[in-house]
C-alpha positions, -999 to 999 in steps of 0.1 A, spaced: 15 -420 300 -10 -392 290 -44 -395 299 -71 -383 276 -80 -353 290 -48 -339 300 -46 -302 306 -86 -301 304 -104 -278 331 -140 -298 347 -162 -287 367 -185 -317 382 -215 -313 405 -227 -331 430 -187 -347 430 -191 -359 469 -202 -389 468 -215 -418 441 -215 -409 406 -201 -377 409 -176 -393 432 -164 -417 408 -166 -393 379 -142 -365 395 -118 -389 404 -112 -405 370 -115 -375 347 -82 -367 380 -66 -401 364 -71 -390 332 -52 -356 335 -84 -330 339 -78 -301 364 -108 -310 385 -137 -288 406 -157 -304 428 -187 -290 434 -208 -298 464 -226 -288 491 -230 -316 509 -267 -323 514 -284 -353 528 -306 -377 503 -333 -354 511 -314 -320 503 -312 -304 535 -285 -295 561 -247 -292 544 -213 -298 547 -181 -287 530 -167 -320 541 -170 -343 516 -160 -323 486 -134 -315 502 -123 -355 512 -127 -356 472 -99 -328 461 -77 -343 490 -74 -376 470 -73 -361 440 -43 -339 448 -28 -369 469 -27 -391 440 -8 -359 429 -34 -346 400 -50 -307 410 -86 -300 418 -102 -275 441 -135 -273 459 -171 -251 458 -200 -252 474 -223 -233 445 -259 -239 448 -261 -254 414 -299 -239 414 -283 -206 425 -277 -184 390 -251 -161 410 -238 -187 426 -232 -208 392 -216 -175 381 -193 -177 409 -184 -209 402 -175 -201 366 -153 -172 376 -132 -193 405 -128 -217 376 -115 -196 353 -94 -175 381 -81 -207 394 -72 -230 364 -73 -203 329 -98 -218 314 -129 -239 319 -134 -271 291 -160 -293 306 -189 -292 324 -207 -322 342 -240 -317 354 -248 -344 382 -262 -329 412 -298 -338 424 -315 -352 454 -349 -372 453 -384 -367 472 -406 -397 456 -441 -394 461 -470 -411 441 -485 -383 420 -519 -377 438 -493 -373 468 -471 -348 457 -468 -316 475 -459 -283 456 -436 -274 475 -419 -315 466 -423 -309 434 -407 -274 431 -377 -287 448 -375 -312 427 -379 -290 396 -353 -263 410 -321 -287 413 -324 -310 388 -336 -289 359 -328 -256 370 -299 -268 383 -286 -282 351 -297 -246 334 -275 -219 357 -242 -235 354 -244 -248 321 -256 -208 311 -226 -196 324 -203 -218 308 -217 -212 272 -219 -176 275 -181 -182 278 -176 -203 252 -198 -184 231 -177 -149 241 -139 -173 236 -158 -182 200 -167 -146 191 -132 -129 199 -119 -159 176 -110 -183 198 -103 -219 196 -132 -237 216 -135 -270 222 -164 -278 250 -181 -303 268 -217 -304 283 -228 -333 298 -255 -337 315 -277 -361 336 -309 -377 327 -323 -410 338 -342 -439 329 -374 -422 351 -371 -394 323 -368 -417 292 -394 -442 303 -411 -429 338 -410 -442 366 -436 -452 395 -442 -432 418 -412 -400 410 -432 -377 384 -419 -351 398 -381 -364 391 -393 -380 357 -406 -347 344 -376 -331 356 -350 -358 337 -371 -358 312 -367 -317 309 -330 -329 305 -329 -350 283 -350 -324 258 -328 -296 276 -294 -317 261 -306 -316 223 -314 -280 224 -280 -273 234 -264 -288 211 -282 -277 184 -275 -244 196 -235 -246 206 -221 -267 180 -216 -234 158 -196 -224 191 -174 -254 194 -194 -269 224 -213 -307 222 -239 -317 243 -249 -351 257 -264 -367 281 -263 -399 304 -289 -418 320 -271 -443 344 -280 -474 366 -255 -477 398 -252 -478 435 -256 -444 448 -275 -428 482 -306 -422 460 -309 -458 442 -296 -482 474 -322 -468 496 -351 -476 470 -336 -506 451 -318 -518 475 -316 -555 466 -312 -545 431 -282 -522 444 -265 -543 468 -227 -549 457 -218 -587 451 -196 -608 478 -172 -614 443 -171 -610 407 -179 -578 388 -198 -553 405 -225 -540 377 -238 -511 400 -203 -495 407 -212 -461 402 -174 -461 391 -187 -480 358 -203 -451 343 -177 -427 346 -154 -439 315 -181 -430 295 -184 -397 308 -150 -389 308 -145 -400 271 -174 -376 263 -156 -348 280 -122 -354 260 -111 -336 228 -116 -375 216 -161 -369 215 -154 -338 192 -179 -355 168 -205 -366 190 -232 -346 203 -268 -345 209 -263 -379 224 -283 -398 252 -264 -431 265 -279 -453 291 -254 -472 311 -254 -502 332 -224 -521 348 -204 -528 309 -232 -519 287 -239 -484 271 -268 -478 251 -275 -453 227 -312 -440 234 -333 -433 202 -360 -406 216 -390 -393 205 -391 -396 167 -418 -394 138 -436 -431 138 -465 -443 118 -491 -415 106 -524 -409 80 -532 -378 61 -564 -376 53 -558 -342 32 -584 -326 48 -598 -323 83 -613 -351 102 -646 -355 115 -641 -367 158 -663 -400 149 -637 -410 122 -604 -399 147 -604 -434 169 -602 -458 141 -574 -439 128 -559 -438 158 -560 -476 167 -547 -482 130 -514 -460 140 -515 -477 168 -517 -515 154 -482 -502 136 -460 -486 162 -435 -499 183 -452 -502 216 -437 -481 244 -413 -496 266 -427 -501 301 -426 -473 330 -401 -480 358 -418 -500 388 -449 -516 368 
């Protein structure tokens, strides 16, 4: 039986372990020629190790689907290059990219170090910049010489960007930059063939089973809501020639739910037709107020 992304070329990031894990391996079931990036960082981001990506291809290819490994610094923009070329030197083409790397430092905001918060900054949103670049100057140049394109982004936000979340404002701001980052593109790729979307997932990975880890912890029987493994039909679905008409997307997902997110939008608002005095601004603003749907509460209060 033919899987819905058969013949389809993915590149996912962070594929060692949790979500990108689970997300390698079925896009593998589902017929995609798979790269798993990784480069095999603890929680933290430091030391390395090629292992684990490479424990990932192995089942891949033993289950008797095709996949290769690389250990691109998804924050490196040569590197992401790189990655683009093996890709496309490898498999002949490149169809979907899934943008899932990242590592955490929380700190409470008055606590934050620069040098945390550049980190943070650097993989997440940088990080989902360089490779993404890469692949939609490609598109762009298969569009241009008249080309059929037909191209996934898909990217990886988080309920800390949509909502905040106590004590990560430096992760927030950065999955909030995604989220933002997500619209842009697709606004700016669909005349290329390419969609964009984005995820913003609850599961059991290193970075929520250390924090949450009640919350987290897998169930003696029954259905295991925080299976990152839940998330990834989803994300596969958006990365088939079956999502073609969806784009510019945010979907939070938990265990069988999916949510579609509805963003920042135009709420309540006066016009005065002419400029306001400060001393008249507060009542105004407390009117808007009274009318808007209140915002939905930050992550940890």
């Amino acid at each position: 039986m033919a899987g819905i992304c058969d013949g389809r070329v993915v590149i996912v990031t962070g594929a060692a372990r949790g979500l990108g894990r689970a997300h390698a391996l079925e896009f593998a079931r589902e017929g995609a020629k798979v790269v798993v990036n990784d480069i095999g960082v603890a929680l933290d981001g430091s030391g390395g190790s090629a292992g684990p990506a490479e424990e990932v291809a192995t089942e891949i290819r033993d289950a008797g689907g095709e996949a290769i490994t690389n250990g691109a610094d998804v924050a490196d923009f040569r590197q992401t290059a790189d990655l683009v070329k093996q890709t496309l030197e490898t498999f002949g083409r490149l169809d979907v990219v899934v943008n899932n790397a990242g590592f955490v430092r929380d700190r409470m905001f008055v606590s934050c170090s620069e040098e945390e918060w550049d980190a943070i900054q650097r993989v997440h949103l940088k990080g989902h910049f360089c490779l993404a670049r890469h692949a939609a100057e490609h598109w762009r140049n298969q569009s241009k010489a008249g080309e059929a394109v037909d191209a996934r982004i898909i990217n990886t936000s988080s309920g800390a960007g949509l909502r905040g979340s106590i004590g990560q404002s430096a992760y927030s701001a950065a999955k909030a930059g995604i989220a933002t980052l997500t619209l842009v593109q697709a606004a700016e790729m669909g005349r290329y063939g390419v969609t964009s979307n984005a995820i913003a997932p609850s599961a059991r990975t290193r970075m929520t089973e250390e924090f949450f880890a009640e919350t987290m912890a897998k169930p003696e029987e029954g259905f295991d809501v925080m299976d990152p493994a839940n998330v990834s039909p989803l994300v596969v679905w958006l990365g088939s020639p079956q999502s073609k008409d969806v784009t510019g997307q945010c979907f939070e997902l938990s265990g069988g739910e999916i949510c579609v997110n509805d963003g920042w939008r135009m709420g309540p608002k006066i016009d005065k037709g002419e400029r306001w005095a400060p001393d008249e601004v507060g009542a105004a603003v407390h009117e808007l107020l009274g009318k808007a749907v209140p915002n939905e509460k930050v992550h940890g209060t």
